[in-house]
Backbone as a printed PyTorch tensor [residue, N CA C, xyz], in Angstrom:
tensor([[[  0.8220,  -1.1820,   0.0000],
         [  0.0000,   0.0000,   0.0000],
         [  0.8730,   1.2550,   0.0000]],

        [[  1.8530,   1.3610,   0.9620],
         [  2.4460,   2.2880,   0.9570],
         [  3.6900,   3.0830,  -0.2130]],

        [[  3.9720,   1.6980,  -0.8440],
         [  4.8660,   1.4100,  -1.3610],
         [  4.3820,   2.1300,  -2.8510]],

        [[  3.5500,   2.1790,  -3.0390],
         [  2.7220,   3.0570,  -4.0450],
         [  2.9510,   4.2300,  -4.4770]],

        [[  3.1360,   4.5870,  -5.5990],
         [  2.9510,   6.0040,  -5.8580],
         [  1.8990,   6.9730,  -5.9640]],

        [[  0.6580,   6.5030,  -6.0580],
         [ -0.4620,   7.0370,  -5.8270],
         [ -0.8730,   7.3770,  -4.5070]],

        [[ -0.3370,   6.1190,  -3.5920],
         [ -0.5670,   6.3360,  -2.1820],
         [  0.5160,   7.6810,  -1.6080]],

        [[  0.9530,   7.7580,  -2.5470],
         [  1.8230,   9.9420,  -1.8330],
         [  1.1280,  10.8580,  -2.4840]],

        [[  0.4230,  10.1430,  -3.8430],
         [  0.0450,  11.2880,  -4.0020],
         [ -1.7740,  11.6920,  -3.6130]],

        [[ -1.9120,  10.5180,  -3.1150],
         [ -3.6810,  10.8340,  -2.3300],
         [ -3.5190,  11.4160,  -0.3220]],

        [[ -2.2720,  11.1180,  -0.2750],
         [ -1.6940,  11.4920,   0.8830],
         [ -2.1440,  12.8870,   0.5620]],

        [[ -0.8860,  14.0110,  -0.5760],
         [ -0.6240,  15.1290,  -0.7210],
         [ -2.4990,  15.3810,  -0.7270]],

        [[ -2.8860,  14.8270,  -1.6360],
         [ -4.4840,  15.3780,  -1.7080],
         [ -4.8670,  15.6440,  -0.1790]],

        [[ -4.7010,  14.7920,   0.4220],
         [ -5.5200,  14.8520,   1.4560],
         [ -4.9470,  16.3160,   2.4860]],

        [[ -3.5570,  16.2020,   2.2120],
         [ -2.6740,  17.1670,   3.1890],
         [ -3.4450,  18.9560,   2.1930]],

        [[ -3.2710,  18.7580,   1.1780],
         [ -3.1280,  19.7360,   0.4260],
         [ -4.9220,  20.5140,   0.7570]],

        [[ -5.6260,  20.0680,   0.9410],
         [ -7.2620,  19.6420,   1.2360],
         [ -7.4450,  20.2700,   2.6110]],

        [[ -6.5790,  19.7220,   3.8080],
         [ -6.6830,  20.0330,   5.6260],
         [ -5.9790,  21.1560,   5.4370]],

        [[ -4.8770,  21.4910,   4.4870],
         [ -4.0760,  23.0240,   4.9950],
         [ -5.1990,  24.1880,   4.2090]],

        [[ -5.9950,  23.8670,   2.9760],
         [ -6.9890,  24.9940,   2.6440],
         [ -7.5790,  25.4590,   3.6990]],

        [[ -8.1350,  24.7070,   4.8450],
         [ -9.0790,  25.0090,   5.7790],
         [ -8.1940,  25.9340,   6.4920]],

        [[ -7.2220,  26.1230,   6.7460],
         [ -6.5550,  26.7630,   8.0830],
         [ -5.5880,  28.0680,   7.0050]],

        [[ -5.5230,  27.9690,   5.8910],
         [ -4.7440,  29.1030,   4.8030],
         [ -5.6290,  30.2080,   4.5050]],

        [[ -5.4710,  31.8250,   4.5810],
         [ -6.6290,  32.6520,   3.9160],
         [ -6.6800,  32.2200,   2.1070]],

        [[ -7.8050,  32.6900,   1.5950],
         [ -8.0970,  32.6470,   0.4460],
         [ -8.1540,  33.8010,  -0.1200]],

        [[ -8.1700,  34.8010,   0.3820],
         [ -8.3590,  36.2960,   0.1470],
         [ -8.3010,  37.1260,   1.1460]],

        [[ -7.7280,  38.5940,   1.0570],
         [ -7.0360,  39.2850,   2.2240],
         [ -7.2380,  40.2570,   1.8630]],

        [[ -7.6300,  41.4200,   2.3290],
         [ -7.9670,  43.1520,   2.1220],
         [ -7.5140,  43.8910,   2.9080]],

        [[ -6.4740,  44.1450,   2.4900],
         [ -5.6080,  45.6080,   3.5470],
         [ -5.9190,  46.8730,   3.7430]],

        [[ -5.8520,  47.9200,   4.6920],
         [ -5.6820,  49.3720,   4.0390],
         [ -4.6070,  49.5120,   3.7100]],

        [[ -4.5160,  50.7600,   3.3550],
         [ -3.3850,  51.2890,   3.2100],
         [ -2.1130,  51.7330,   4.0940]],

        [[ -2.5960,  51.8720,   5.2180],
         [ -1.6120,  51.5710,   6.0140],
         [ -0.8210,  49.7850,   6.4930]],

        [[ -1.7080,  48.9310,   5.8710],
         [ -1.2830,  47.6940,   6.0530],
         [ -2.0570,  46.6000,   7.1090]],

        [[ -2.6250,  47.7180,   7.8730],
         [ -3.6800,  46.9800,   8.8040],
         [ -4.8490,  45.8570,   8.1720]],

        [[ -4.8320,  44.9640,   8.4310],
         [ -5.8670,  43.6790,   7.8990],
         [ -7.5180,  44.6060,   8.1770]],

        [[ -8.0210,  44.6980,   6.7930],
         [ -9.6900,  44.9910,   7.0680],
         [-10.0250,  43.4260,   6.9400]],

        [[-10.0560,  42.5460,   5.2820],
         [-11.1860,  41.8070,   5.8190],
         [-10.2150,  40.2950,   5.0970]],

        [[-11.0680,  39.1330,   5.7640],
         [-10.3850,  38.2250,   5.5850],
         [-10.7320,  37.2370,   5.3550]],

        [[-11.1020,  36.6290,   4.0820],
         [-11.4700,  35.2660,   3.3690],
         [-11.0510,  33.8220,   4.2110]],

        [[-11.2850,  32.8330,   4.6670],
         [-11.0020,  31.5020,   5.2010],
         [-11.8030,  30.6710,   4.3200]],

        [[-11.5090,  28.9660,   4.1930],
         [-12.5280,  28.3530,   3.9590],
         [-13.6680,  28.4860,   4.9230]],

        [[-13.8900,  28.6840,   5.8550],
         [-15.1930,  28.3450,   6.7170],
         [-15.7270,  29.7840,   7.3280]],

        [[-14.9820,  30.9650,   7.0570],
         [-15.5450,  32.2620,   7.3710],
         [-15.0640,  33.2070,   6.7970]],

        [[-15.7180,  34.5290,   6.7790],
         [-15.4200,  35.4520,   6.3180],
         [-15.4710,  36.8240,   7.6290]],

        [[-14.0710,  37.0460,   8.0730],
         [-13.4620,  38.1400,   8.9640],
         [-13.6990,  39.6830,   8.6880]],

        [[-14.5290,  40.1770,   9.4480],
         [-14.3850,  41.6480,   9.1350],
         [-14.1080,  42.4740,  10.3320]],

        [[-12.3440,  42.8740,  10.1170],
         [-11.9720,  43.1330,  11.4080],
         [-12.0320,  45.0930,  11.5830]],

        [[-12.7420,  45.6640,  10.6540],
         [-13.4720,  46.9900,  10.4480],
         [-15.4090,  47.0260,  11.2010]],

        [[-15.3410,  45.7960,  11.4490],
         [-17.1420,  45.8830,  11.9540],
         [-17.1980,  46.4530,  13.1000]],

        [[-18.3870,  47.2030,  13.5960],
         [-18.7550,  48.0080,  14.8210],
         [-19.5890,  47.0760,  15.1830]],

        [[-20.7660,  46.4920,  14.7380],
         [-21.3610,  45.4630,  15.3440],
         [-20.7120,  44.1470,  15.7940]],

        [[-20.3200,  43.2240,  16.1560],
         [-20.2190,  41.4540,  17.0540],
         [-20.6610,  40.6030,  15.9700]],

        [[-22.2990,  40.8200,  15.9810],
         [-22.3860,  39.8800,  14.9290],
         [-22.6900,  39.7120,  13.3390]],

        [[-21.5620,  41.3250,  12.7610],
         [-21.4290,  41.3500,  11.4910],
         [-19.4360,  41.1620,  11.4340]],

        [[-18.9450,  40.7410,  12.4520],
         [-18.1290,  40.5210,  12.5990],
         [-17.3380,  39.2500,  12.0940]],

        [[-17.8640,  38.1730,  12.1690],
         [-17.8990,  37.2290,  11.2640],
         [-18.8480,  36.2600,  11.0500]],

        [[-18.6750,  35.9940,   9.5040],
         [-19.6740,  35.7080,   8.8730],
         [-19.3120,  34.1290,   8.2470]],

        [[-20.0760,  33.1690,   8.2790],
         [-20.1640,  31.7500,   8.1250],
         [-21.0390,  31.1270,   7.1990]],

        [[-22.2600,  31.8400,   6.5210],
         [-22.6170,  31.0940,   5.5340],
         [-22.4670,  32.6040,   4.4050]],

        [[-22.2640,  32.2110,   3.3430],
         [-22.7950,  30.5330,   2.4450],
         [-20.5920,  30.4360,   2.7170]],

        [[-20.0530,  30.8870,   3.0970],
         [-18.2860,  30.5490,   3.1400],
         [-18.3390,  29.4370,   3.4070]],

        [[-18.2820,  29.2050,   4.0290],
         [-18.5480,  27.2440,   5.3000],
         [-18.4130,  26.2680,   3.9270]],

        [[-19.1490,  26.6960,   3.0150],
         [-19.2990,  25.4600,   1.4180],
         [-18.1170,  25.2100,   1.2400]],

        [[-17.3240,  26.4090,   1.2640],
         [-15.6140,  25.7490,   0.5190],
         [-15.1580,  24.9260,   1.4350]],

        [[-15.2410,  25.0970,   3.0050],
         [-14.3730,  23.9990,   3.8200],
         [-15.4600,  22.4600,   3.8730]],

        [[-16.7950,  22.8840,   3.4650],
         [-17.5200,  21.4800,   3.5900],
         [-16.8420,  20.6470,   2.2090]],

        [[-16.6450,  21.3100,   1.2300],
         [-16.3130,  20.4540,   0.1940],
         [-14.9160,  20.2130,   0.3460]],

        [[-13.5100,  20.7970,   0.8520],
         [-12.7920,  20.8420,   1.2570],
         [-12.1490,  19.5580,   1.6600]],

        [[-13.6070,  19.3920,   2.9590],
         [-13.1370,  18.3630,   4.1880],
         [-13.9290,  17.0390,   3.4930]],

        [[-14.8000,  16.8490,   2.7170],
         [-15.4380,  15.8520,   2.4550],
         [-14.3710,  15.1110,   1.3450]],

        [[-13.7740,  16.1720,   0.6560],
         [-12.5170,  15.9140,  -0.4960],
         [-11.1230,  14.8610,  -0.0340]],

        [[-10.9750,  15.5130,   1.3580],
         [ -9.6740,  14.9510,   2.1640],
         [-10.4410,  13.7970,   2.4470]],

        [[-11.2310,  13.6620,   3.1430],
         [-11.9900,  12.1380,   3.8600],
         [-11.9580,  11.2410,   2.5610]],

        [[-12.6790,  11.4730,   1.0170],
         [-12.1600,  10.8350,   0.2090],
         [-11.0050,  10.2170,  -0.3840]],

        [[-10.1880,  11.0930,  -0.1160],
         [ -8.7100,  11.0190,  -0.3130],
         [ -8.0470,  10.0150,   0.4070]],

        [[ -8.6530,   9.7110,   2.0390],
         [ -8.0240,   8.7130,   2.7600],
         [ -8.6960,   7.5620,   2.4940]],

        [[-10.0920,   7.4410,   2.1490],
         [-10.8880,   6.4460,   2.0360],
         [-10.3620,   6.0490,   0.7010]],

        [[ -9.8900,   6.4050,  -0.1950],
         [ -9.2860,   5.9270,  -2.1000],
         [ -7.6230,   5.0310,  -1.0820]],

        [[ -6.8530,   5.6510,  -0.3920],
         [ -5.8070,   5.2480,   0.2930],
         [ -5.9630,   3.5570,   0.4280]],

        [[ -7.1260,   3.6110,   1.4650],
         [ -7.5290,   2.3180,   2.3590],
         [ -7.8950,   1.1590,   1.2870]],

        [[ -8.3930,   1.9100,  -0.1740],
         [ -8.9550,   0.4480,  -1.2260],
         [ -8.2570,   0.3970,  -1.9710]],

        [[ -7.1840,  -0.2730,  -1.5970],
         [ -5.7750,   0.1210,  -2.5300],
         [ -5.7250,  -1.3260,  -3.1970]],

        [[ -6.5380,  -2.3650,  -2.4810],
         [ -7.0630,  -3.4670,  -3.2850],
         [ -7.9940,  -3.6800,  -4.6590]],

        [[ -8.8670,  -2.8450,  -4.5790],
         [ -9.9440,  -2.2600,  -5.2680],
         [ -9.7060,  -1.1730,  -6.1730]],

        [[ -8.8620,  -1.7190,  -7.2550],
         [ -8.3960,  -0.4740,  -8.1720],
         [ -9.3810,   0.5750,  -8.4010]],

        [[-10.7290,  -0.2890,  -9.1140],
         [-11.5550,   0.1610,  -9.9930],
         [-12.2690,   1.5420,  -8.8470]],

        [[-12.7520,   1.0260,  -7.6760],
         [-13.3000,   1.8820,  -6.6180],
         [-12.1630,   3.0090,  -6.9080]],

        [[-11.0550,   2.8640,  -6.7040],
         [-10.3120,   3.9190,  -6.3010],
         [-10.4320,   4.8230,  -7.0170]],

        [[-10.4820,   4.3810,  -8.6570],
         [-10.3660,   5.0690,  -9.7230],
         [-11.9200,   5.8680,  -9.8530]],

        [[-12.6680,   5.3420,  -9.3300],
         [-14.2140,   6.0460,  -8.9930],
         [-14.4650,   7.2220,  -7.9910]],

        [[-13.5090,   6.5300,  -6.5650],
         [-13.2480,   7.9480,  -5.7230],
         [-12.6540,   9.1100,  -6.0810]],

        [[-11.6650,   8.4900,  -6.7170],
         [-10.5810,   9.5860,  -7.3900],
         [-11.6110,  10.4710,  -8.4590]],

        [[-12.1370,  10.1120,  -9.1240],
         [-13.5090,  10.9840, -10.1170],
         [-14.6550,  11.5740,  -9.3660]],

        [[-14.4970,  11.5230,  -8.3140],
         [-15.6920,  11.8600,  -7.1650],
         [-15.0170,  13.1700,  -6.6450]],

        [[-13.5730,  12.6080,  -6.4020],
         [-12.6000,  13.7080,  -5.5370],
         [-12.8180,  15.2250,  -6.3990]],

        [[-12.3210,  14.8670,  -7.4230],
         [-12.1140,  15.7680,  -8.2370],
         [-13.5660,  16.5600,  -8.4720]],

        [[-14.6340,  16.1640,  -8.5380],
         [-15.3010,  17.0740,  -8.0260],
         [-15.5540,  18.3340,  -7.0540]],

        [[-15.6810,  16.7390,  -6.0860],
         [-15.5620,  18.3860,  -4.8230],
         [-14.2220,  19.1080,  -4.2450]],

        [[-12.8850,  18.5610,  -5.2280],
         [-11.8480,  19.8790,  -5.1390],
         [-12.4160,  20.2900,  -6.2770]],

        [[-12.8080,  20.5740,  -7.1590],
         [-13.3500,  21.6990,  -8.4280],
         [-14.3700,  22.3870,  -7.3190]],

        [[-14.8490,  22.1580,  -6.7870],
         [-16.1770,  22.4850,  -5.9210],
         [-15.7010,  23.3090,  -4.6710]],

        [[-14.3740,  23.2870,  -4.5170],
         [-13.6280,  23.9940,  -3.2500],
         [-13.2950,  25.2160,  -3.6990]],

        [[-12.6220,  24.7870,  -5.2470],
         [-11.8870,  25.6650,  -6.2070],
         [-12.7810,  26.6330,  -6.6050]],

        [[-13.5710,  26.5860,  -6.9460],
         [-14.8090,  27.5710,  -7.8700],
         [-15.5670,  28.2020,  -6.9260]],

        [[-15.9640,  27.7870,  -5.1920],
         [-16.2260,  28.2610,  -4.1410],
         [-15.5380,  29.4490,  -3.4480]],

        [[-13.9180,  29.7100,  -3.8020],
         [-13.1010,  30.0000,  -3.4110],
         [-13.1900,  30.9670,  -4.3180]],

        [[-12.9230,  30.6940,  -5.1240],
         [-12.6480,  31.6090,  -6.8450],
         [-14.4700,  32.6090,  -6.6130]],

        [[-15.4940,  32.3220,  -6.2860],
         [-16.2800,  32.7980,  -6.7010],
         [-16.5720,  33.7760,  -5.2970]],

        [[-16.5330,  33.5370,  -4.5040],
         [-16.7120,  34.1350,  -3.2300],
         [-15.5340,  35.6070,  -3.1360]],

        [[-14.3630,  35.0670,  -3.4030],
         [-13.5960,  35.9850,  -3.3310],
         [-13.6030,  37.3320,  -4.4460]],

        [[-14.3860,  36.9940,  -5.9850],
         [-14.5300,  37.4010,  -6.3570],
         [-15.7170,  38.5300,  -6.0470]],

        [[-16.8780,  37.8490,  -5.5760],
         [-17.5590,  38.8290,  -5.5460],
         [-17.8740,  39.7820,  -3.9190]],

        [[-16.4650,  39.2770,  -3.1030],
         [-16.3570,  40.2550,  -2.2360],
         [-15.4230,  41.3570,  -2.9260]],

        [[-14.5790,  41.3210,  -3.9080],
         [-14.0950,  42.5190,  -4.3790],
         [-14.9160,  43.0430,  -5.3250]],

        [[-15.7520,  42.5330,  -5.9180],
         [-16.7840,  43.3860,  -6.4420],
         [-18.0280,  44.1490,  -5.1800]],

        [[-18.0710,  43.9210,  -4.3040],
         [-19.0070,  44.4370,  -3.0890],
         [-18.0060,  45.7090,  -2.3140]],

        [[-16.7300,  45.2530,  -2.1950],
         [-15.6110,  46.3780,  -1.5880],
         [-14.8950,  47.5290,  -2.5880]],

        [[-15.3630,  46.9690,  -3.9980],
         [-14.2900,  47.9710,  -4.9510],
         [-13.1450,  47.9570,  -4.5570]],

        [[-12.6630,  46.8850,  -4.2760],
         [-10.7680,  46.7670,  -3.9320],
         [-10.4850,  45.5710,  -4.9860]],

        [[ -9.7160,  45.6930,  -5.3510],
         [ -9.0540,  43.9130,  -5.7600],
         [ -7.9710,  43.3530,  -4.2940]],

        [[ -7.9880,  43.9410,  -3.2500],
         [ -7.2490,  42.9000,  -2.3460],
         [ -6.4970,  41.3890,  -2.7480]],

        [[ -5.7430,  40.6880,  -2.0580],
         [ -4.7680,  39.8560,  -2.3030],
         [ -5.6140,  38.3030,  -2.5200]],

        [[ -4.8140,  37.6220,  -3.2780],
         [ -5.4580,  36.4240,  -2.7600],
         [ -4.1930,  35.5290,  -2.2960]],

        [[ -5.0820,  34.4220,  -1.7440],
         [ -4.0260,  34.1380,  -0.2050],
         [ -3.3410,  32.5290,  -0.8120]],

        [[ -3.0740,  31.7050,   0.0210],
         [ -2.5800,  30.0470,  -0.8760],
         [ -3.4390,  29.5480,  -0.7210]],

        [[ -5.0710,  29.3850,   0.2780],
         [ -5.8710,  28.8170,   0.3740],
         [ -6.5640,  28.6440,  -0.7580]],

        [[ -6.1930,  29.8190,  -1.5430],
         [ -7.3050,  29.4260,  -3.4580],
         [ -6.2690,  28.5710,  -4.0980]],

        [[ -4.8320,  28.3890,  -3.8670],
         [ -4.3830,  27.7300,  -4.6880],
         [ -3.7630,  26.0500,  -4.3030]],

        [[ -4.2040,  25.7390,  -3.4970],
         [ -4.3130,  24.6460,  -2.6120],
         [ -5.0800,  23.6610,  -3.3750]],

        [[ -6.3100,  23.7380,  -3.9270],
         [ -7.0960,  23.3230,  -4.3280],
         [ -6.8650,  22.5400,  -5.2570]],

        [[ -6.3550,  23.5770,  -6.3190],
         [ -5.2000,  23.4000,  -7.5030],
         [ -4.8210,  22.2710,  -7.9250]],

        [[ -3.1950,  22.7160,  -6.8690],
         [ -2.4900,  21.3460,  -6.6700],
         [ -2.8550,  20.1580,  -5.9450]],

        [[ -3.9210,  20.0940,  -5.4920],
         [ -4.5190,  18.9570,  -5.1780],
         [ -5.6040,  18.2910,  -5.7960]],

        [[ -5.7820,  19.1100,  -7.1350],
         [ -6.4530,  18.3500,  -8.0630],
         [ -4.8280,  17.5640,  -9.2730]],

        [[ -3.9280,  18.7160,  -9.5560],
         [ -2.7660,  18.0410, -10.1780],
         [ -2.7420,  16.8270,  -9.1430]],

        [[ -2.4410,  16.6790,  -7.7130],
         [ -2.2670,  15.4520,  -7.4150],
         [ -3.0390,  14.3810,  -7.7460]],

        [[ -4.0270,  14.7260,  -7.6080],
         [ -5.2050,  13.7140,  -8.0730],
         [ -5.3690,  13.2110,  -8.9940]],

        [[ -4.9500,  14.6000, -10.0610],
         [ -5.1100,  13.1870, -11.2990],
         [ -3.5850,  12.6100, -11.8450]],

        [[ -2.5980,  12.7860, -11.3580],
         [ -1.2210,  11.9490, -11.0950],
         [ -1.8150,  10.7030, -10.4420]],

        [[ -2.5720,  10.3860,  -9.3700],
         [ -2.5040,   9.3180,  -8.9440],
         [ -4.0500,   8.7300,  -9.6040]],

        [[ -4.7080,   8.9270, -10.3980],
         [ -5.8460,   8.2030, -10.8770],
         [ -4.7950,   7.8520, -12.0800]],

        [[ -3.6490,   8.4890, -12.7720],
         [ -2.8420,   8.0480, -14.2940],
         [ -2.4770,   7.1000, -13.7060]],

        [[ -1.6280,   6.8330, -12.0730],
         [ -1.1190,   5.7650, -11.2730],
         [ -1.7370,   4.6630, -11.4690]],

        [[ -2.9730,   4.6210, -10.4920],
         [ -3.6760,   3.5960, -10.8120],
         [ -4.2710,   2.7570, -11.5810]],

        [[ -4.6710,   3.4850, -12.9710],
         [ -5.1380,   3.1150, -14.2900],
         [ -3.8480,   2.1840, -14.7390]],

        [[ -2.5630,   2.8230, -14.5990],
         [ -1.3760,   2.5390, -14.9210],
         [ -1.3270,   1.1170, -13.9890]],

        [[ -1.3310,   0.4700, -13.6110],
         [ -1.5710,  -0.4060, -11.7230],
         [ -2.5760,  -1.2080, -12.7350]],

        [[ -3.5500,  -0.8480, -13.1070],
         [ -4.4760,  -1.7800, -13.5080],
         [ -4.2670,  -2.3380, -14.5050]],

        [[ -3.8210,  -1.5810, -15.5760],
         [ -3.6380,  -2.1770, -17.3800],
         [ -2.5190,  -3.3420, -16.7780]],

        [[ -1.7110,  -2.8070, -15.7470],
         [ -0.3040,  -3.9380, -15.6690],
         [ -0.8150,  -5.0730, -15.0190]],

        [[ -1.7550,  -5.1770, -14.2490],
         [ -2.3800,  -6.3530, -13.5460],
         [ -3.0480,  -7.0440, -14.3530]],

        [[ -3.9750,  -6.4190, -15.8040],
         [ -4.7720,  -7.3460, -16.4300],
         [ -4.0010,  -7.7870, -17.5590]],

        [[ -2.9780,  -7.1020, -18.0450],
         [ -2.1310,  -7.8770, -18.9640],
         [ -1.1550,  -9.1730, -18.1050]],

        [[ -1.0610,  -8.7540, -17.0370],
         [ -0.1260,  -9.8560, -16.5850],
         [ -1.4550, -11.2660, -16.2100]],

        [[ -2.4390, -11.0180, -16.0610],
         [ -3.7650, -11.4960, -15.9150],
         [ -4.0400, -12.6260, -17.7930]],

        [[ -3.7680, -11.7230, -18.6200],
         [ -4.1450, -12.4600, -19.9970],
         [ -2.5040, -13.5010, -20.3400]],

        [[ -1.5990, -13.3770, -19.8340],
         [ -0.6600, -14.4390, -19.7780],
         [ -0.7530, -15.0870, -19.3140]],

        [[ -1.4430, -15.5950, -18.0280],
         [ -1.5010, -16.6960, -17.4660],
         [ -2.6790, -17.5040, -18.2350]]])
C-alpha cells in the first residue's frame, strides 16, 4: 500500500485539502497595512465591523471547507482500497469534483467580495491549494489506471 505512488500522491491530496481550511483565500488591507477583511474556507473576517455579529460571517463561506473536508476524507478512504483499483479510480472521479467544488467556491466568493468592496485585495494560498490537489489527483488516478492495465495484462498471460 504504501509502497505506491499514488498512495503519496492521495496522501498530498488529502494534506493539500486540511491546509486549505486553516490558509486565507483572500485578504484586504488598508493602506496603512492593517488587515480589514479576511477570506477563510469556513468564514469570512471583518476586522473593520462596529457590530459582534457582522463581525464574522459563516454562511454561504462554510461550502468551501464542507467540500474541502469531504474531499480529504475521500482522499483517505481511495488510500484504504488500494485493493480495489476500480473503486479507487471512482473515488478519485468523485474527488475531483468536490476539489473543483472547493476551487470555484473560493474563486467565486472571493470574487464577488471585491466586487461588493471595490478593492481587488490579495489572494491568499488557500485558493491555490485546491489546484495542486487536483494536479495530485489526477497523477494518482494516471497511477492507478497505470496499476491496472499492468495487472490485467499480466492477468491475460496466465
Amino acid at each position: 500500500m504504501l509502497q505506491r505512488i499514488q498512495t503519496v500522491f492521495l496522501m498530498l491530496v488529502a494534506l493539500f485539502m486540511l491546509l486549505t481550511l486553516f490558509f486565507p483565500i483572500w485578504t484586504l488591507r488598508a493602506e496603512n497595512g492593517e488587515l480589514v477583511q479576511q477570506l477563510l474556507a469556513m468564514k469570512l473576517s471583518d476586522f473593520k465591523a462596529t457590530d459582534e455579529a457582522n463581525a464574522v460571517v459563516y454562511f454561504p463561506y462554510a461550502s468551501m471547507a464542507i467540500c474541502a473536508l469531504i474531499s480529504a476524507i475521500i482522499a483517505v478512504v481511495s488510500i484504504t482500497k488500494f485493493k480495489d483499483r476500480l473503486m479507487q479510480m471512482r473515488l478519485g472521479a468523485l474527488n475531483s469534483l468536490f476539489m473543483a467544488g472547493a476551487l470555484g467556491c473560493g474563486a467565486w466568493f472571493s470574487t464577488e467580495l471585491m466586487k461588493e468592496v471595490g478593492a481587488s485585495g490579495n489572494f491568499g494560498i488557500g485558493l491555490f491549494l485546491p489546484a495542486a490537489a487536483m494536479m495530485c489527483n489526477m497523477l494518482a488516478n494516471r497511477f492507478i489506471r497505470k496499476d491496472d492495465k499492468l495487472v490485467k495484462s499480466v492477468d491475460r498471460i496466465r
